[in-house]
C-alpha positions as CSV (number, residue, x, y, z in Angstrom):
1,X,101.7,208.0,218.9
2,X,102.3,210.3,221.9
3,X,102.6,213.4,221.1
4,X,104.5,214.8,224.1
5,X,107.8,217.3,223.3
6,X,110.5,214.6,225.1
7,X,113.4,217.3,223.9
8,X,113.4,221.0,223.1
9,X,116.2,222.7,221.5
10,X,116.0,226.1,221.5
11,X,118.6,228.9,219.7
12,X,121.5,226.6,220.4
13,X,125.0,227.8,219.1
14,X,128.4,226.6,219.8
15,X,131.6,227.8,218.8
16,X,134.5,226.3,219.2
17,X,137.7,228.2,220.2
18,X,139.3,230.4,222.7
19,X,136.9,233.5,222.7
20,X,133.2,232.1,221.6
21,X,131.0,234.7,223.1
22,X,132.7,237.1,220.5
23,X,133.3,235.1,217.9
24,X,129.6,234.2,218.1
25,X,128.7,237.5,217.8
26,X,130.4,237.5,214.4
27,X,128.6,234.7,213.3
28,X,124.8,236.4,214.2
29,X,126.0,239.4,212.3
30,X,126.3,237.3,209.1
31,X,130.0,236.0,209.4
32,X,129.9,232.3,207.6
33,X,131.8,229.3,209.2
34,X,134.8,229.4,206.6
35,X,135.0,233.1,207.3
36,X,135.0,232.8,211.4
37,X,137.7,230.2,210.6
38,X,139.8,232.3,208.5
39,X,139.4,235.3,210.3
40,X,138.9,234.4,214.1
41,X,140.3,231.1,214.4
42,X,136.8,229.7,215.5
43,X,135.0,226.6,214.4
44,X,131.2,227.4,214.1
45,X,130.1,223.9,215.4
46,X,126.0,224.7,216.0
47,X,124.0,227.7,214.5
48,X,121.0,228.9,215.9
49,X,118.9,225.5,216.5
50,X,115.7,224.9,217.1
51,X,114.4,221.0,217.1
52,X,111.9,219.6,218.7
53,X,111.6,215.7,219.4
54,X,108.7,214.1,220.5
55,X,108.1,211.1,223.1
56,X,108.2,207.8,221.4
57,X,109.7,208.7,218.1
58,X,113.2,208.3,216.4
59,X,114.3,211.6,215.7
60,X,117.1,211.4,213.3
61,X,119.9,214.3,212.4
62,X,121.5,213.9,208.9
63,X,124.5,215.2,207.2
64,X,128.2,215.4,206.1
65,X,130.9,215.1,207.5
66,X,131.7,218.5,209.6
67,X,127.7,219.4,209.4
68,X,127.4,219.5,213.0
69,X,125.4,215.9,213.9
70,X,127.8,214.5,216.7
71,X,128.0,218.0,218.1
72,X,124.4,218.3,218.5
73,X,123.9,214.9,220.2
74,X,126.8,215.7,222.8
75,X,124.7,218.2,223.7
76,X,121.9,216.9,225.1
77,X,123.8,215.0,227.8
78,X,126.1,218.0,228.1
79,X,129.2,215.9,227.1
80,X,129.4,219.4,225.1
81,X,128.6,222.7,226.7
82,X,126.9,225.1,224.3
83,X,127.9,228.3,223.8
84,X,124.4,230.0,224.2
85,X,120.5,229.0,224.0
86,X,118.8,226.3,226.0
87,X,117.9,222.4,225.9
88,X,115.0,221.4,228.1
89,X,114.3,217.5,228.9
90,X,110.8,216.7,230.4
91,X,110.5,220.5,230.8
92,X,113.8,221.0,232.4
93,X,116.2,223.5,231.6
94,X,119.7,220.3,231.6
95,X,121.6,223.7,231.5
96,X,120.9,224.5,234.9
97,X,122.0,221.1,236.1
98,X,124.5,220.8,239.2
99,X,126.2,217.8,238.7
100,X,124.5,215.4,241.4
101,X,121.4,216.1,238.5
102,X,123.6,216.0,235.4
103,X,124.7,212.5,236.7
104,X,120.9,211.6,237.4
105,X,120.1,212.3,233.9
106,X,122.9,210.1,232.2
107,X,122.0,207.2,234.4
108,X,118.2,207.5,234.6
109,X,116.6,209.4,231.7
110,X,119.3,208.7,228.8
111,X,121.5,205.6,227.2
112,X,124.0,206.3,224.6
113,X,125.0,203.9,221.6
114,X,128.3,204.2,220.5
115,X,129.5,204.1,217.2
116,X,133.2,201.8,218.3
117,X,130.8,200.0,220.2
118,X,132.3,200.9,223.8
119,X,132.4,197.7,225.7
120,X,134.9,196.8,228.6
121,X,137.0,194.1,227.2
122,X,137.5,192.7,230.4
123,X,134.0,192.1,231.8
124,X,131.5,190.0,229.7
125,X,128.9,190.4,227.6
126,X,126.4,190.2,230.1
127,X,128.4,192.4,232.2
128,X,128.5,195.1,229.8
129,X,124.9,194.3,229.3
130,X,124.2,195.7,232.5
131,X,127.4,198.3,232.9
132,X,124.2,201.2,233.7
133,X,123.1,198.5,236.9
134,X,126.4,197.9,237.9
135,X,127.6,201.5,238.1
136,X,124.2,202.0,240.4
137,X,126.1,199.2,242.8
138,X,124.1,196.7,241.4
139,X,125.4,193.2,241.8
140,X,125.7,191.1,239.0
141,X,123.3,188.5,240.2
142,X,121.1,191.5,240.8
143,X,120.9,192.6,237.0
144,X,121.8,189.2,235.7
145,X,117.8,188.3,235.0
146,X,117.2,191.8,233.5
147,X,120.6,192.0,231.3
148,X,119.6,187.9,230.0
149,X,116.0,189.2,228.8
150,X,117.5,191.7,226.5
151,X,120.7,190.0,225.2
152,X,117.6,187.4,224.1
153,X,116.0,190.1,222.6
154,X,118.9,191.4,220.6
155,X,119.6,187.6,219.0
156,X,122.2,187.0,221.9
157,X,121.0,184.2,224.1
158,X,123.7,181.8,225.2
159,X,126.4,184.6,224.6
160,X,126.4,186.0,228.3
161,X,129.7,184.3,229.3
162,X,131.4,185.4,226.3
163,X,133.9,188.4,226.3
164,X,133.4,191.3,223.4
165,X,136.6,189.9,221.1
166,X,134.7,186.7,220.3
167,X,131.4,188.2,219.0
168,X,131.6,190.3,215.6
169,X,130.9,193.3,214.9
170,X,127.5,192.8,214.3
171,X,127.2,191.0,217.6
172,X,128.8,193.7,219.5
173,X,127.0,196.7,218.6
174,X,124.0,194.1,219.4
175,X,125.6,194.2,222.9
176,X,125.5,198.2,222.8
177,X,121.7,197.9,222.3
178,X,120.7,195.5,224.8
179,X,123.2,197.6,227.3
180,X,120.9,200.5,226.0
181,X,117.5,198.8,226.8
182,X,118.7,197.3,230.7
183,X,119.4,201.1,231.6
184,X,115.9,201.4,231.2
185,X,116.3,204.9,230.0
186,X,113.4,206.5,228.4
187,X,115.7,208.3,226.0
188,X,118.7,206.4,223.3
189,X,121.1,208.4,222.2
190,X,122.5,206.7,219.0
191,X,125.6,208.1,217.6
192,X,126.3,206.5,213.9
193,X,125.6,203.9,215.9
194,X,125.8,201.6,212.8
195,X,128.3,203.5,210.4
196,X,131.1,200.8,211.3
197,X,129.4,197.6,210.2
198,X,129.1,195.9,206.9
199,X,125.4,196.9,204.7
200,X,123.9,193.7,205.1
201,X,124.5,193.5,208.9
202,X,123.4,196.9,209.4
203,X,120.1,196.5,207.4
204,X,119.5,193.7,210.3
205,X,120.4,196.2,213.1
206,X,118.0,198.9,211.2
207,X,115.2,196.2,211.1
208,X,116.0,195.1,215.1
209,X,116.0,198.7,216.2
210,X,112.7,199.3,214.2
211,X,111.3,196.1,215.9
212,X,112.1,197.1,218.9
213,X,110.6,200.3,219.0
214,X,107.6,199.2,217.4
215,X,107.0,197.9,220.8
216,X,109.2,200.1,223.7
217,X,108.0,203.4,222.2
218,X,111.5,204.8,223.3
219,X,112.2,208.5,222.8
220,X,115.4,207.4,219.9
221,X,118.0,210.7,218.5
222,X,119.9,209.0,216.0
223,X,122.9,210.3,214.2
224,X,123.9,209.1,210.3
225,X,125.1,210.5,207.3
226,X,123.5,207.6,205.2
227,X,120.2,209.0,203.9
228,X,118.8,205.8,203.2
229,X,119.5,204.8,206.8
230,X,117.9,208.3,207.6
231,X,114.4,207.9,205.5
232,X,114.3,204.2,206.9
233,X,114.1,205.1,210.1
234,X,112.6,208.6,210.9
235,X,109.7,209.9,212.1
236,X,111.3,213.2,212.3
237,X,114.1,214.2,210.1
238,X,116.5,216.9,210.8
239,X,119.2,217.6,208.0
240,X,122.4,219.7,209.1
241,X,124.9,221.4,206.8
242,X,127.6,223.7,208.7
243,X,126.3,223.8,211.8
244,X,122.6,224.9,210.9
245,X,119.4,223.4,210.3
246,X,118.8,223.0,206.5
247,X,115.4,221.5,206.6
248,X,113.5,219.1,209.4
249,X,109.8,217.3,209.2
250,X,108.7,213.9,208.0
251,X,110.8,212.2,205.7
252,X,108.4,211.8,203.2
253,X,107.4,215.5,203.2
254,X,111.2,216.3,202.6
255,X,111.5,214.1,199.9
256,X,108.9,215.3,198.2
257,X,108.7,219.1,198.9
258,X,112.5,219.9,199.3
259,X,113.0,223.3,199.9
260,X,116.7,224.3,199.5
261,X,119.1,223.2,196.8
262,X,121.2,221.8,198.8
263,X,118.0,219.5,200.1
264,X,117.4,219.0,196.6
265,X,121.2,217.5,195.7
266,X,121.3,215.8,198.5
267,X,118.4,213.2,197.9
268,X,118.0,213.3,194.0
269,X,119.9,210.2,193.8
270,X,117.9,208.0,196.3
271,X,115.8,204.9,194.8
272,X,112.2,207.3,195.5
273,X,110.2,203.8,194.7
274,X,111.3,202.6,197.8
275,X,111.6,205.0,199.8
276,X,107.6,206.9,199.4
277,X,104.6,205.6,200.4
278,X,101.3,205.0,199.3
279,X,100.3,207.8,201.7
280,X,103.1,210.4,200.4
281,X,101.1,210.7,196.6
282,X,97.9,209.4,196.8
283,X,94.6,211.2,196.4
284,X,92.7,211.7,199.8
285,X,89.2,210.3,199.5
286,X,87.0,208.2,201.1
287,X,85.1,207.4,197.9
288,X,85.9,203.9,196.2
289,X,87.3,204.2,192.5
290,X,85.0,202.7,190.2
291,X,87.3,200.5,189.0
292,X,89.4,199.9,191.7
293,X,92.7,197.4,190.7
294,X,92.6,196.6,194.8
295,X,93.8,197.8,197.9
296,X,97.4,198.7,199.5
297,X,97.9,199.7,203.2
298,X,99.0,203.4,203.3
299,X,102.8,202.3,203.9
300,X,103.2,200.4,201.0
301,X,106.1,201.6,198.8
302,X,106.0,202.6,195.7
303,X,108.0,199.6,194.4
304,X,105.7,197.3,195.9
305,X,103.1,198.6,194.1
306,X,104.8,198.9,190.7
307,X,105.2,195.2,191.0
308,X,101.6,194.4,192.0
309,X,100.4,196.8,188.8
310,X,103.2,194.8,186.5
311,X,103.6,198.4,184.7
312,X,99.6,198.9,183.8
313,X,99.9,203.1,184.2
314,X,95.6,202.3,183.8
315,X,95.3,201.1,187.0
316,X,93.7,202.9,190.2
317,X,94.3,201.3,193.7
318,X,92.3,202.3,196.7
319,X,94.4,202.9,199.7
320,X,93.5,201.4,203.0
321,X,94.5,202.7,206.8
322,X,93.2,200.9,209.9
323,X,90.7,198.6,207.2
324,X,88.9,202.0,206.3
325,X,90.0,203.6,202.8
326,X,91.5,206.8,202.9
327,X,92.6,207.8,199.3
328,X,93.3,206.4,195.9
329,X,96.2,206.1,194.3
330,X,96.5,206.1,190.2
331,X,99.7,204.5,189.1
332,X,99.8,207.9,186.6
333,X,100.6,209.8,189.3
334,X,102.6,207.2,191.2
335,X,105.2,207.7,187.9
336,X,105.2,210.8,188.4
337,X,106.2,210.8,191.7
338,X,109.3,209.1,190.7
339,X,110.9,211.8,188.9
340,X,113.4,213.5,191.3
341,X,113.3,218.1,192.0
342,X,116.3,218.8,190.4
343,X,118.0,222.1,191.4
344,X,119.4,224.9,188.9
345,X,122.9,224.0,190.1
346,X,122.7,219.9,189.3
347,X,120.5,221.0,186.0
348,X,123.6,222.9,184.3
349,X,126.5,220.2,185.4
């Protein structure tokens, strides 16, 4: 996986409201964001952030409602201007940006997935497909080829001539990806980009978009407020709550070394045998049990092997990465691993 910073964030606040630059000051000298409501008529949208999201991985931000997740994302292609700190792109400072290069970066280096799905209701779906060639000056016979690949690769082939009010849901947002991909953009912006469709359709657009990147290697921010949807698809997980970074890292990490109560709330109800991996709790070693019950790739989840053990707690499985082992895994400590951190606050309810 490359490991080149795509996206730095760097002390990023905004504050919403007539005076921010005061207001803000409130807010670094300890003023919480009910309180700069209350007493300033400000909205503290972002607090002091500092992510940073690496080439070819799906960076997702997490939280409630009002945590600060859409804000942040808006950001990055300055749809919102922050009130202070800096957000570099390649190395580039986008808030230094005229707009001849703010319009070069929204065409070029970024696509954004909507969650309403965005289309043009008058111009079809392989029109939308290629909206980003078209507002180049592209002819439609000129991205026609291009826009046809990825409307096949999205499950849409034979749907080009079709306008967005005959697909479904489903099918449209499929529409938003493929749109996504002709851009060519190195970067997707994806803003709840699947909150609006039903579960079973959107663990199919989870799965494509996994698929998909499996392959591209696209630089993906992704916006939910479904931890399940969140722990499926990062590589690097940021978790918001008013406006401030809670905790980020690996998903696995966070689940199972929480390190606020709030953290620790937030994913104590989450089904931990499918969401952990082998690699998450198992011994590092390179040395073979001696008697090993068999071998499970490193991603395997929990529940997988709970199944393959059929309850035997005696059993020791060696894990594998790459066909080389490198741990073991003793279903003892794989039960143990699925007893949720409960905080002091949840303890007394």
């Amino acid at each position: 996986m490359n490991q080149e910073i795509k996206i730095s964030i760097r002390n990023l606040y905004k504050v919403f409201g007539p005076e921010p630059l005061t207001a803000m000051q409130a807010v670094k000298e300890g003023m919480t964001k009910s309180e700069l409501l209350e007493k300033q008529n400000h909205v503290l949208g972002l607090h002091d952030i500092n992510v940073d999201m690496k080439a070819g991985q799906i960076t997702v931000i997490m939280g409630l409602s009002g945590s600060g997740k859409s804000t942040l994302i808006r950001h990055l292609n300055r749809l919102i201007e922050p009130t202070e700190g800096s957000i570099h792109v390649n190395g580039d400072d986008v808030l230094t940006y005229d707009e001849e290069a703010l319009r070069k970066l929204r065409r070029e280096e970024m696509s954004m997935v909507f969650q309403k799905f965005a289309l043009l209701p008058h111009k079809t779906v392989l029109e939308n497909t290629g909206l980003a060639l078209w507002i180049k000056g592209n002819e439609v016979k000129q991205f026609e080829e291009e826009a046809t690949k990825w409307l096949a690769r999205v499950g849409l082939q034979g749907h080009e001539n079709q306008y967005p009010h005959q697909l479904s849901g489903g099918m449209q947002q499929r529409v938003g990806i493929a749109r996504a991909l002709t851009s060519n953009s190195p970067i997707m912006l994806m803003d709840e980009a699947f909150s609006a469709l039903d579960p079973l359709i959107r663990t199919d657009m989870q799965d494509l978009l996994l698929d998909l990147q499996r392959e591209l290697k696209k630089t993906i921010v992704f916006i939910t407020h479904d931890l399940d949807e969140a722990l499926k698809l990062a590589d690097h997980l940021v978790i918001l709550k008013d406006g401030f970074v809670v905790q980020q890292g690996e998903p696995q990490e966070i689940v199972m070394h929480p390190n606020d109560p709030y953290i620790i709330d937030f994913i104590s109800d989450i089904n931990r045998a499918r969401v952990l991996r082998a690699y998450s709790i198992m011994d590092k070693t390179t040395q073979a049990p001696e008697n090993s019950a068999g071998q499970v790739s490193s991603t395997t989840n929990l529940e997988e092997i709970i199944a393959m053990s059929h309850g035997d707690t005696s059993l020791v499985y060696q894990v594998m990465k790459d066909g080389e082992q490198v741990g073991t895994l003793s279903m003892q400590s794989l039960v143990k691993a699925l007893v949720p951190t409960h905080s002091a606050t949840r303890a007394v309810r």
